[in-house]
ROVEX-338673 format. One line per 5 residues: number of its first residue (from 1); their letters; for each residue x, y, z of C-alpha. Coordinates in steps of 0.25 Angstrom, whole numbers. Example, Ala and Ser with C-alpha at 12.3 -4.5 7.8 and 13.67 -1.06 7.14 Angstrom:
2
1> AS> 49:-18:31  55:-4:29 $
***
This chain:
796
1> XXXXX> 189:140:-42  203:137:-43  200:126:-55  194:137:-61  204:147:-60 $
6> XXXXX> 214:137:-65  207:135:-77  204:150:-80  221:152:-80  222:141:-87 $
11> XXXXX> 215:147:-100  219:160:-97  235:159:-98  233:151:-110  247:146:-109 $
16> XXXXX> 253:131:-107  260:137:-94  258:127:-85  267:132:-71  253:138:-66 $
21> XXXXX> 249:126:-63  258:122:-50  252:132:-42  237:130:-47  239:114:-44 $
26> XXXXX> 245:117:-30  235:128:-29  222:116:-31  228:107:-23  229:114:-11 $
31> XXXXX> 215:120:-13  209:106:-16  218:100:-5  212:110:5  198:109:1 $
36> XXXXX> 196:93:2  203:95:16  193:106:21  182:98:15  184:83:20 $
41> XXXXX> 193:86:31  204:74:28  218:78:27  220:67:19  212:69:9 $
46> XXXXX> 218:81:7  232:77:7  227:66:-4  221:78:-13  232:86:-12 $
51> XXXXX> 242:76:-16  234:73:-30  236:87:-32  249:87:-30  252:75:-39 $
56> XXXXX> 245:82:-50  256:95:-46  266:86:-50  262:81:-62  260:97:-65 $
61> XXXXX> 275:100:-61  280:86:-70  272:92:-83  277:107:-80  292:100:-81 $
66> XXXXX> 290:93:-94  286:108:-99  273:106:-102  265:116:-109  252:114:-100 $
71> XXXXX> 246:107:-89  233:101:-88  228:96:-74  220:85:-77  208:80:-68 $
76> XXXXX> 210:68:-60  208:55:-69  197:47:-65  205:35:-61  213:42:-50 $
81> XXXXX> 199:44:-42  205:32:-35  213:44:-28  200:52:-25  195:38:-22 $
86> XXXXX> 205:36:-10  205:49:-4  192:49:-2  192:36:6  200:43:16 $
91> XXXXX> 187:50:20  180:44:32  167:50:27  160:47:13  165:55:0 $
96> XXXXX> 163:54:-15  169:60:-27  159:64:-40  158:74:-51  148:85:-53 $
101> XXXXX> 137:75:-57  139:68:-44  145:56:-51  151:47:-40  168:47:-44 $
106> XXXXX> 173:42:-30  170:38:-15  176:34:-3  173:21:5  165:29:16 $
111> XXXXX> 154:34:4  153:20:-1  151:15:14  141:26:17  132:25:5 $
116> XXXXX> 135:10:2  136:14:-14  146:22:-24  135:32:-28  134:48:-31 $
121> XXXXX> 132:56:-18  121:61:-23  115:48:-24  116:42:-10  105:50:-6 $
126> XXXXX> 90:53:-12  80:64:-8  84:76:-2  99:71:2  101:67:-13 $
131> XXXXX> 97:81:-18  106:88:-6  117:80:-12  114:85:-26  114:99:-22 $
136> XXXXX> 126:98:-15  132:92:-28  127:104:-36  133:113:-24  147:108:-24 $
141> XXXXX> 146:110:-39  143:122:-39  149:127:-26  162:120:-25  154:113:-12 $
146> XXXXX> 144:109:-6  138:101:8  125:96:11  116:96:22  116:83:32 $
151> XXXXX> 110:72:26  107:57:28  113:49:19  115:34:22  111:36:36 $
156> XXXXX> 122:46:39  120:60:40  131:69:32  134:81:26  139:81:10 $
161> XXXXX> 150:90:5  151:89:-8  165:96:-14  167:100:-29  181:96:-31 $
166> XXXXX> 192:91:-44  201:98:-52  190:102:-62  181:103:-47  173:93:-56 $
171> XXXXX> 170:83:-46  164:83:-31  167:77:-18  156:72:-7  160:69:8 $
176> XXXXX> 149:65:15  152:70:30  145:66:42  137:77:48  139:77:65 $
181> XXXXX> 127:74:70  121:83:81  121:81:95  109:75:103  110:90:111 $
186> XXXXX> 110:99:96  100:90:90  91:92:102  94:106:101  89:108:86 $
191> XXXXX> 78:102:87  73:109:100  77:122:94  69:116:81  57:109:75 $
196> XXXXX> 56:101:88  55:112:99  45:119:90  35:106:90  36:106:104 $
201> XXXXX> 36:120:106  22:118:97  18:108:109  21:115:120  32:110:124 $
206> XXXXX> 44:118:127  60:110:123  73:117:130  85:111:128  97:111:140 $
211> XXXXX> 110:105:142  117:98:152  120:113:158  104:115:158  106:124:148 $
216> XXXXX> 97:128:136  101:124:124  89:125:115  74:127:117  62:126:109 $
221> XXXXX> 54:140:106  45:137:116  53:136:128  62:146:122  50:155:121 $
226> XXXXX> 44:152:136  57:152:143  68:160:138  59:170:132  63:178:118 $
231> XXXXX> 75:184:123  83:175:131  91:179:141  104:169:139  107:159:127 $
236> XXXXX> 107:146:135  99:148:150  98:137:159  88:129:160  84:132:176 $
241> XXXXX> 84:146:172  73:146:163  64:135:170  59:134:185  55:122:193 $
246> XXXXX> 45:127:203  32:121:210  37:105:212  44:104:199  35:114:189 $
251> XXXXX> 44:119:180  41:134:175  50:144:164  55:155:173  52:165:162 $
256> XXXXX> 38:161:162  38:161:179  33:150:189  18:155:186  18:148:171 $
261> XXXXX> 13:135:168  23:124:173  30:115:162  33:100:162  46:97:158 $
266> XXXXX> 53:85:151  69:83:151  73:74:140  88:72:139  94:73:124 $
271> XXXXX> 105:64:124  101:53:136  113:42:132  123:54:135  119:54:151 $
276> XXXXX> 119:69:149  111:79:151  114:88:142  103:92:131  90:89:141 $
281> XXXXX> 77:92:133  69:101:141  52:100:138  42:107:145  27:107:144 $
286> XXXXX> 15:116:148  12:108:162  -2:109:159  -12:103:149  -20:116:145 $
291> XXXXX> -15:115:131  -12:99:129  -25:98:120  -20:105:109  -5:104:109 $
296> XXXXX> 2:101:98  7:87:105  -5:82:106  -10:85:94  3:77:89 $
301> XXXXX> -1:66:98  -16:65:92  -10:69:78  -2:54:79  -14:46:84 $
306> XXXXX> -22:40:72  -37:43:76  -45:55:77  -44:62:90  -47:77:95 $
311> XXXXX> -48:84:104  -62:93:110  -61:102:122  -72:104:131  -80:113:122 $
316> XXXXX> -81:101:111  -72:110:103  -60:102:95  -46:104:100  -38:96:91 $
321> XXXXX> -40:84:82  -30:75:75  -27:73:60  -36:57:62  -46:65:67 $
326> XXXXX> -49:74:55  -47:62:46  -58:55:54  -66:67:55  -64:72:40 $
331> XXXXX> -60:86:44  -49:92:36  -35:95:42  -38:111:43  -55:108:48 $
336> XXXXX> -55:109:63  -69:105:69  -74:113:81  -82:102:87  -82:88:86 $
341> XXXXX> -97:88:83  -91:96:67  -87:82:63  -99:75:64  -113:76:57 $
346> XXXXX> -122:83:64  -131:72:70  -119:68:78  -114:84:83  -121:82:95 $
351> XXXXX> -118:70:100  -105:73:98  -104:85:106  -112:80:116  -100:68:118 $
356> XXXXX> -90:79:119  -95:88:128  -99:75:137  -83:70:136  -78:84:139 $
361> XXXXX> -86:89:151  -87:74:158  -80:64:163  -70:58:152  -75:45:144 $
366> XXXXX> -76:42:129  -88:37:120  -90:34:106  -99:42:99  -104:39:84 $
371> XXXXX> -104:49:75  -103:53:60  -93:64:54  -98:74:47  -89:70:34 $
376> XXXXX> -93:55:34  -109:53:40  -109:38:35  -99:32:44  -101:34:58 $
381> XXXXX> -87:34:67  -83:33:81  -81:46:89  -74:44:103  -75:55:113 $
386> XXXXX> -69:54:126  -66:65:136  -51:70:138  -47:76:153  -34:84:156 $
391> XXXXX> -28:86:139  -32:100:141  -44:107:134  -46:94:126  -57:86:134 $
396> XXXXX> -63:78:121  -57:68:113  -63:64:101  -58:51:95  -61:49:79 $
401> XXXXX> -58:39:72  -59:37:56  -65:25:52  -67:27:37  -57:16:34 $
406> XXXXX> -63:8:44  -77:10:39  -73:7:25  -67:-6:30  -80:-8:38 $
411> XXXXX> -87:-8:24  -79:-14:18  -81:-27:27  -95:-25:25  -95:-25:10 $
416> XXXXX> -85:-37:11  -94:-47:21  -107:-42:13  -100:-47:1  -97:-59:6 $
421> XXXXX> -108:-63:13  -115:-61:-1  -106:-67:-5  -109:-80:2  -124:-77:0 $
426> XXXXX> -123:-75:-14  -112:-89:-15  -123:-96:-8  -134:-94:-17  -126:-96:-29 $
431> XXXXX> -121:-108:-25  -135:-114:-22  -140:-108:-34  -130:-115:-42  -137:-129:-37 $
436> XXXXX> -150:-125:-44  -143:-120:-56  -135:-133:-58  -149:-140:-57  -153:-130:-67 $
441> XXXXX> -143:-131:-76  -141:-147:-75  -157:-149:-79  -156:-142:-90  -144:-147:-95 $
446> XXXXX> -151:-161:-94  -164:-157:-100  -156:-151:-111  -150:-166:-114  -162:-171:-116 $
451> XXXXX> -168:-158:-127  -161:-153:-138  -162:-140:-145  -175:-137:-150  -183:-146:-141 $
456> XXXXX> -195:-137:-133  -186:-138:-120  -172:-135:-124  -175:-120:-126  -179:-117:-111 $
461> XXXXX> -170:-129:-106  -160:-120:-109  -166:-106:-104  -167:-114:-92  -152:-117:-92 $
466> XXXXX> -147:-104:-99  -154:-95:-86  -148:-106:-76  -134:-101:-82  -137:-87:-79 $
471> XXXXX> -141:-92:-67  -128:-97:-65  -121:-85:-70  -129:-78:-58  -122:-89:-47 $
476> XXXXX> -110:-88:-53  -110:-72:-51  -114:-74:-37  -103:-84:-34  -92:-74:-41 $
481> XXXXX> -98:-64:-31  -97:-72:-19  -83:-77:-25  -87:-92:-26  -88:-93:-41 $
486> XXXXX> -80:-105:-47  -68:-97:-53  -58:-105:-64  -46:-97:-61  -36:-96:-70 $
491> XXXXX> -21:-88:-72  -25:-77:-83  -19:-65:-86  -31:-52:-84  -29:-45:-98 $
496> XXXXX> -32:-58:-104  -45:-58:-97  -47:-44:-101  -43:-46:-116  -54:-59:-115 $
501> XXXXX> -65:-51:-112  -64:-39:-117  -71:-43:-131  -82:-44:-124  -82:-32:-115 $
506> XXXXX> -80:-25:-130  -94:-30:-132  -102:-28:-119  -94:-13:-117  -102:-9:-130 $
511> XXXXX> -97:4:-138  -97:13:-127  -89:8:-120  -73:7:-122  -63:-5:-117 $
516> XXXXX> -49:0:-114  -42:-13:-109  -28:-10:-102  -17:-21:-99  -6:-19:-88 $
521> XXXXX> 7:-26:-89  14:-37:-80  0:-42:-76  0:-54:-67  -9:-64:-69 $
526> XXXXX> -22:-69:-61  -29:-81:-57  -44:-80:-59  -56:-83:-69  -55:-79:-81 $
531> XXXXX> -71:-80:-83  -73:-71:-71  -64:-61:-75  -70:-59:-86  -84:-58:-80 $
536> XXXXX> -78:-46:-71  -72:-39:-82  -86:-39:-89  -94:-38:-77  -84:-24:-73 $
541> XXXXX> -86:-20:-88  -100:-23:-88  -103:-13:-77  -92:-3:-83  -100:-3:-96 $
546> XXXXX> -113:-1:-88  -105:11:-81  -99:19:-93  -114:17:-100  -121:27:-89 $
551> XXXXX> -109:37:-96  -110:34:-111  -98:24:-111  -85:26:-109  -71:17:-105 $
556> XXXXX> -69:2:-99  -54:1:-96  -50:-14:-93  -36:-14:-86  -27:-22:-81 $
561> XXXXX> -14:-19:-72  -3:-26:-63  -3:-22:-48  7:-25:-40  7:-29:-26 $
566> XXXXX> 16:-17:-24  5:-8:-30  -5:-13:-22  -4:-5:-9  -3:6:-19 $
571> XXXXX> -17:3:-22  -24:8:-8  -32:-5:-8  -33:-13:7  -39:-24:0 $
576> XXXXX> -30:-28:-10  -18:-35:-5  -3:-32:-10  -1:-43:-20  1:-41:-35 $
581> XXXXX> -12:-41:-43  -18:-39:-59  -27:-28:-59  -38:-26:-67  -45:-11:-69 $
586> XXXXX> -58:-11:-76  -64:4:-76  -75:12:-83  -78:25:-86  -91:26:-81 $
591> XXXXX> -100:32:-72  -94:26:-60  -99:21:-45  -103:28:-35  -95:28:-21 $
596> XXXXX> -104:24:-15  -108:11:-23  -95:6:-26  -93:-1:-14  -105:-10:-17 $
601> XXXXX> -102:-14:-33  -97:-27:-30  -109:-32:-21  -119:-40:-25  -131:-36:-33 $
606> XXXXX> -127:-22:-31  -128:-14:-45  -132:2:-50  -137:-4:-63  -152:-2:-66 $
611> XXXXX> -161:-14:-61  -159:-27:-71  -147:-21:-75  -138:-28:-68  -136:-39:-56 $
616> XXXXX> -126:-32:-48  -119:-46:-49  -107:-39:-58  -97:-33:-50  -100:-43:-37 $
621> XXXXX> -96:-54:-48  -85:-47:-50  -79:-44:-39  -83:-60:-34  -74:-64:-44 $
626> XXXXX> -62:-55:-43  -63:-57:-27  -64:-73:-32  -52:-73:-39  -43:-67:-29 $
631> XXXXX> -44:-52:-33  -49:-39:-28  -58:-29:-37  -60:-14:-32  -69:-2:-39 $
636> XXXXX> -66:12:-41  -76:21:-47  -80:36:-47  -91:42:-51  -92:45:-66 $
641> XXXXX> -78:43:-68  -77:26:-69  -76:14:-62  -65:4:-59  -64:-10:-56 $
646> XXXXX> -51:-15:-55  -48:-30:-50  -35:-36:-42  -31:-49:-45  -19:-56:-40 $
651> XXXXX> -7:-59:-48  -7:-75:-48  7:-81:-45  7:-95:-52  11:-107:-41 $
656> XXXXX> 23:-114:-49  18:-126:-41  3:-127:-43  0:-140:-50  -5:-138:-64 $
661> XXXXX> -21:-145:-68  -21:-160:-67  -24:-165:-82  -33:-176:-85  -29:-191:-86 $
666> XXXXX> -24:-197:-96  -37:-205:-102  -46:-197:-97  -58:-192:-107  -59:-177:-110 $
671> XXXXX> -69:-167:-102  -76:-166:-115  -83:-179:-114  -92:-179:-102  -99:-191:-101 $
676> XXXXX> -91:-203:-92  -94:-214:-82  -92:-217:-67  -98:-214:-53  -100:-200:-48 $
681> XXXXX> -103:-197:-34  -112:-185:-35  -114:-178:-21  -124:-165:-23  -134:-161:-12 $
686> XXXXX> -142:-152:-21  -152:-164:-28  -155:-154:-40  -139:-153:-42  -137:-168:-40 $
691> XXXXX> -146:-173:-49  -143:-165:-62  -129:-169:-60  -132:-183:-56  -140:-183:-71 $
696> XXXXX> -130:-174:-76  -119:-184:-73  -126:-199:-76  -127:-193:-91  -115:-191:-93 $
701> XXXXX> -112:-208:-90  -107:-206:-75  -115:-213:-64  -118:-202:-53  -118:-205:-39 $
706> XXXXX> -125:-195:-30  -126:-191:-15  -133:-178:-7  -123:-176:3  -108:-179:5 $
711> XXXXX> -112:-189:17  -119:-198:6  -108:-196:-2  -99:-201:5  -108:-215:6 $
716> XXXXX> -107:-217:-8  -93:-215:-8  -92:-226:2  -99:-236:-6  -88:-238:-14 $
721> XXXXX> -93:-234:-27  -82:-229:-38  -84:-216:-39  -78:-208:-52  -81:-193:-48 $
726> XXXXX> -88:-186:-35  -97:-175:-37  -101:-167:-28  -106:-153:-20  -96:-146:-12 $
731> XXXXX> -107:-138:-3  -118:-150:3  -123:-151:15  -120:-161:28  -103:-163:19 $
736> XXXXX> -100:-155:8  -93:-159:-4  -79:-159:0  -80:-165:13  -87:-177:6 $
741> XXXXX> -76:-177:-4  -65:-177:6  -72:-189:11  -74:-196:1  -58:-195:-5 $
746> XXXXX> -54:-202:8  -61:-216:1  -60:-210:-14  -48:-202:-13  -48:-204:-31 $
751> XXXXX> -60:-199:-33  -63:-183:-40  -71:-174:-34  -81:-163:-42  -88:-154:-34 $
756> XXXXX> -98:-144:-39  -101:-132:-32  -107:-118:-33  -93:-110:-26  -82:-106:-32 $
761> XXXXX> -73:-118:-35  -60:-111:-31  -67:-110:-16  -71:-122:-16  -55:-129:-19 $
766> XXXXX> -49:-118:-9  -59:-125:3  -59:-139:-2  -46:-147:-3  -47:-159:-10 $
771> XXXXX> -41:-164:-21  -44:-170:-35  -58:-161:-35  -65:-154:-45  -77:-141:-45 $
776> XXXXX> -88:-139:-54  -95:-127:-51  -112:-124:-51  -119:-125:-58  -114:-133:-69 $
781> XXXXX> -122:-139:-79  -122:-153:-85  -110:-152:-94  -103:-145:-84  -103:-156:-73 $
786> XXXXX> -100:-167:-83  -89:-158:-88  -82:-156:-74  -86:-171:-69  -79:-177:-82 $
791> XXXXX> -66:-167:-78  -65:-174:-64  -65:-186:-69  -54:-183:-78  -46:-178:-66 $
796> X> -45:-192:-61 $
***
């Protein structure tokens, strides 16, 4: 006010006279002077202020003596802030100097200590304590001052006065003081008097408050209520005169007489390490246990416990049931049963009740006692019910427990060993089929040496090898279910894949059906089989066109994305682990599937197309060969609203040390010519096998030596015959293939090793470790085996 009224003078007079000045300066100082003092309570901060004041006094009486016309008081320069700077320092406690914006001028060392940082007040803090300090900026503003509330700031519980002060009062001052903390005996005070003595007022328990005197000092309402009644008599009564030991011990309020119920009391002292006994917490209980049952303790108590419990009276009737309970028993938070019997369907009510009423009138005991709940009849569960003796009128409990999660995992188990034990059934049929399809295939392709197009043979010569493919195809379907198809991995980028096949998706979608393909950024890349990708993304289109075509057509969305493995918890999924990933979404608009038949779309032979309309091979392919490459696939449909499939596969980290592919010696002839000489050691137990690729072989120039077993391999070996190239099975009976190998490396440690094999030629490396080998899968034809047998040669 007095800035103000100075400058309302000031353009009122009009006039250079400047001796009004003196008395307004001195004026300011003292006022400013006194309100600093009163405000941090320093003298020498004061003292400090005062005597800026009276420099700038003097420079008034030095321009008034040179006969100035007029004076004009100028703000402090910023660069004396170095002044502000040092009386500030002078304060124990933190402080700060900023202007109406709360842009930080100045602070002392105790504000740089406190909040480790030269920052805005209002920024030390974030939440509620930030906007307290905002509003008490705006207040000090506004209002010349203002304080906060205690809050915690940096672990220290203060109280902000903010000070609008200045020439112009165009800047404000922040002292952070400490706020006293309470003693141990006025804290225990206000809470007893508070929120605390009403929740154990609301259990039934009584909280008076004495000191070392044995006087009261604070009570909750219920003692206040029993004991001193509405009107009270005196403001702080002794303790021995509002309670009474009689009968042995029993305590009794001597309002209420000796005829009342007895209490139980507690005394729990407030402030132990001071060895006094002033401030002694006071608790007293109903000595009985009439009410015990449906006190709000326990229900505390069962609230905390994490599975279903309640408790029934005598009459079967519910008494009380914890928040786990109602989960497990799919009642609402404001449905309360009448009897336990209301939960389950009616086939089990009266067993049910029969188990109550026997656990409440007998001797106590539990039993388990299978039952289905009304809101869920296809999963049976576990109801305990054991009897309860001296908790008051309850004399049942009932322990439910929900199982849903554990029941989804029980099926899920299931589904997982059903998978994999078809899995191993349909491996193992594939595998042996593969023999008599490499026979197949082998003949004909040695019958078609001898014919040539046109002769009467050739046309079925190659039906018979054309069906023996598709046969093939069928292996190799069952294989990628049971992951044990031979994979060539490889480090690809999956919107390359995407962009490879989706010419051809154009083509099998039809006009219908329209492609929207969706590219993320930063994708990382993935090992896996180009060729097999692929076949799922037809495969998942496939059936997605199949879908939209019940519906007239409609929209195949092709999407790939970055996950990351910080994302991944975001996802909800127990399966998946955290680890960064390439996703890739394929989802349709069409009529959907079922809930209850999309758990069993990636098992075997399972299909809703119409009979010869499928093999219900496509999705169980699929999802063999994502699981076979490292990655996780998931389906989420609803009913004419569209499915999704999207696929998980993990980012691949190159290893800066693996080796790079052994090249081919120098001098050696290219795979493009397949014919060649020496021995070859050919070790097959299957006789139709072994003799196509014996005569396979010896007409391509080499001189084949073959053996049944790994035992009479091993014989030849030790003839000492050169041996080229060693051919051979990996699964035979009496010594498979790499035992025999193993063997035989320790006399021909030199010699390359090709085995053929119906499994996946990445298992078989992962469980056979030996050096210098090479995999051809079945069934292979001729051109095949010659290719890969001039191939290890070349590795030599």
């Amino acid at each position: 006010m007095l800035y103000e009224q100075f400058d309302r003078a000031d353009a009122d007079l009009g006039r250079d006279d400047t001796r009004w000045l003196v008395p307004a300066l001195v004026a300011a100082a003292a006022a400013s002077g006194a309100v600093l003092f009163f405000l941090i309570d320093q003298p020498v901060f004061g003292a400090l202020f005062l005597a800026g004041f009276v420099a700038m006094l003097v420079a008034a009486f030095v321009v008034e003596r040179r006969g100035a016309k007029s004076v004009v008081v100028e703000p402090l320069p910023v660069a004396d802030l170095s002044l502000i700077g040092a009386t500030l320092a002078l304060l124990p406690e933190p402080a700060a100097l900023t202007n109406a914006q709360g842009t930080l001028q100045s602070v002392n060392a105790a504000f740089r200590d406190r909040f480790g940082t030269e920052v805005s007040p209002t920024d030390i803090a974030e939440g509620a304590a930030r906007e307290e300090l905002v509003k008490a900026r705006e207040a000090a503003w506004r209002n010349g001052q203002a304080s906060t509330g205690a809050l915690s700031l940096a672990g220290h519980n203060v109280v902000v006065h903010v000070q609008r002060v200045g020439l112009h009062r165009d800047q404000l001052l922040w002292h952070f003081g400490s706020e006293a903390a309470p003693s141990p005996l006025e804290a225990a005070s206000l809470q007893i008097a508070g929120e605390t003595g009403t929740r154990l007022a609301s259990a039934g328990v009584m909280a008076a408050l004495v000191d070392d005197g044995g006087r009261l000092i604070a009570a909750n309402k219920s003692f206040a209520d029993r004991a001193l009644g509405h009107s009270a008599s005196q403001e702080s009564p002794r303790l021995d005169e509002l309670i009474t030991s009689v009968d042995g011990g029993a305590l009794h309020l001597v309002a209420e007489g000796v005829d009342a119920p007895a209490l139980r009391g507690v005394h729990l002292p407030i402030d132990p390490a001071s060895g006094s006994e002033a401030g002694t917490l006071l608790l007293f209980e109903q000595g009985g246990s009439a009410s015990m049952s449906t006190s709000t303790n326990v229900q505390v108590l069962l609230e905390m416990l994490p599975i279903g419990l309640a408790l029934v009276d005598r009459d079967g009737r519910f008494l009380t049931v914890n928040r786990a309970f109602r989960i497990a028993g799919g009642l609402g938070e404001e449905v309360m049963p009448t009897y336990p019997g209301d939960l389950v369907v009616k086939e089990d009510k009266g067993p049910v009740a029969d188990a109550v009423r026997r656990n409440a009138r007998g001797p106590s005991m539990s039993s388990d006692l299978p039952v289905r709940l009304a809101h869920q009849p296809g999963e049976p569960v576990a109801l305990t019910v054991a009897g309860l003796r001296g908790l008051g009128d309850a004399a049942v409990l009932l322990l439910l427990k929900d199982n849903s999660e554990e029941a989804k995992l029980k099926r899920q188990v299931a589904q997982a060993t059903k998978m994999q034990a078809v899995g191993q059934l349909a491996g193992g049929v594939a595998h042996d089929f593969n023999n008599i399809l490499t026979a197949i295939i082998g003949h004909c392709d040695l019958m078609l040496m001898r014919h040539t197009p046109g002769d009467s043979d050739y046309d079925d010569i190659q039906q018979i090898k054309s069906n023996s493919n598709r046969a093939a195809g069928l292996t190799r379907q069952l294989l990628a279910f049971s992951r044990q198809q031979t994979l060539r991995p490889q480090i690809l980028q999956l919107p390359d894949v995407v962009s490879e096949v989706s010419h051809l998706l154009k083509r099998l979608l039809g006009e219908t059906v329209e492609l929207v393909v969706k590219h993320g950024r930063d994708l990382g890349a993935v090992r896996a089989d180009p060729g097999q990708l692929e076949q799922v993304i037809v495969n998942l289109s496939v059936n997605a066109r199949d879908a939209m075509a019940e519906t007239g057509g409609g929209v195949l969305t092709i999407q790939t994305y970055a996950v990351r493995a910080d994302q991944v918890a975001d996802l909800g999924s127990d399966i998946l682990p955290i680890a960064d990933y390439t996703a890739l979404s394929i989802a349709d608009t069409g009529s959907g599937i079922a809930p209850a038949i999309l758990g069993k779309v990636f098992e075997p032979f399972f299909t809703t197309k119409e009979v010869g309309k499928g093999t219900g091979l496509g999705l169980s392919t699929v999802y063999g060969i994502v699981k076979q490459s490292g990655g996780y696939i998931f389906a989420d449909s609803k009913v004419d609203a569209g499915t999704r499939f999207t696929i998980y596969l993990p980012v691949y980290h190159s290893d800066p040390e693996a080796k790079s592919p052994a090249k081919a010696s120098r001098g050696s002839r290219p795979d493009t010519e397949l014919w060649g000489s020496g021995t070859i050691l050919l070790v097959e137990d299957e006789p139709m096998v072994r003799t196509v690729a014996e005569r396979a072989l010896t007409r391509h120039g080499y001189h084949v030596l073959t053996a049944t077993n790994g035992e009479e391999a091993l014989e030849i070996v030790e003839r000492g015959d050169e041996i080229a190239l060693l051919i051979s099975d990996v699964v035979m009976p009496l010594m498979d293939g790499p035992t025999m190998v193993r063997e035989a490396r320790k006399s021909r440690p030199e010699v390359p090793i090709l085995f053929m094999s119906g499994y996946a030629e990445e298992q078989l490396r992962n469980s056979i470790d030996i050096e210098n080998v090479a995999f051809l899968p079945k069934p292979f034809s001729v051109q095949e085996l010659a290719e890969a047998v001039r191939r290890a040669l070349n590795q030599k």
